[in-house]
C-alpha angles and dihedrals in degrees: 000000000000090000093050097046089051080054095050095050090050088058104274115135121205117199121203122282106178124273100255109016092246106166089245090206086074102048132077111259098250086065096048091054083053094049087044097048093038099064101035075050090047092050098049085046096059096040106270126128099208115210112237087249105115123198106213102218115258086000084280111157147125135177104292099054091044081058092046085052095059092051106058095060103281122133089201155344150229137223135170095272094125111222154085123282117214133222086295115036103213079221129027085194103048097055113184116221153170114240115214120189131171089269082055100048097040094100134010083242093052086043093047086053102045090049088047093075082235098105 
C-alpha cells in the first residue's frame, strides 16, 4: 500500500478489482456487491481515491453483474477484450483494453507488439 500510495500522489489512478479475485460470474449477487463495496472501501481506507473505473477478475461478466457494477458507484468497466474505444464506447461496461505487464514493457519491441492486438 505504501507503494501504491507514493504512485497515487505522482499522478497514477487505480480503479477497483474486487477484494479477493473471486470470478463474479460464479458467486451469488450479494457476494459480488460485497466484493464490489469492500475494495473501493479498501482502497478509501489506505489513502487512496479509486477511480470508478472497475476491472472485472480474469475479464469474467455478464449482464447482471454489469448491471451489479452500475450500480455501486462505477461509470465503467474493463474486461480482457484487447483494442481501442472509440469516442462512444458501444458498452461503458465492457471496456476494451490493452494489458501491459513487465514481460510487455521490457523492450520498445515487446511494447510495439503488445499495442499492436497481436500478444
Amino acid at each position: 500500500w505504501d507503494e501504491v500510495r507514493e504512485m497515487a500522489d505522482n499522478g497514477i489512478s487505480f480503479g477497483s478489482h474486487s477484494c479477493s479475485h473471486r470470478i463474479l460470474t460464479q458467486i451469488p449477487s450479494s457476494e459480488v456487491e460485497q466484493e464490489l463495496g469492500s475494495s473501493w472501501q479498501a482502497m478509501l481506507l489506505r489513502g487512496v481515491k479509486p477511480i470508478p473505473v472497475f476491472c472485472y477478475p480474469n475479464g469474467n461478466s455478464n449482464q447482471q453483474v454489469k448491471a451489479l457494477v452500475r450500480q455501486n458507484r462505477y461509470l465503467g468497466a474493463v474486461g480482457c477484450d484487447k483494442g481501442l474505444e472509440g469516442r462512444k464506447p458501444a458498452d461503458l461496461f465492457s471496456l476494451k483494453r490493452f494489458s501491459l505487464h513487465e514481460d510487455s514493457t521490457a523492450s520498445t519491441a515487446l511494447f510495439s507488439f503488445a499495442m499492436s492486438g497481436l500478444r
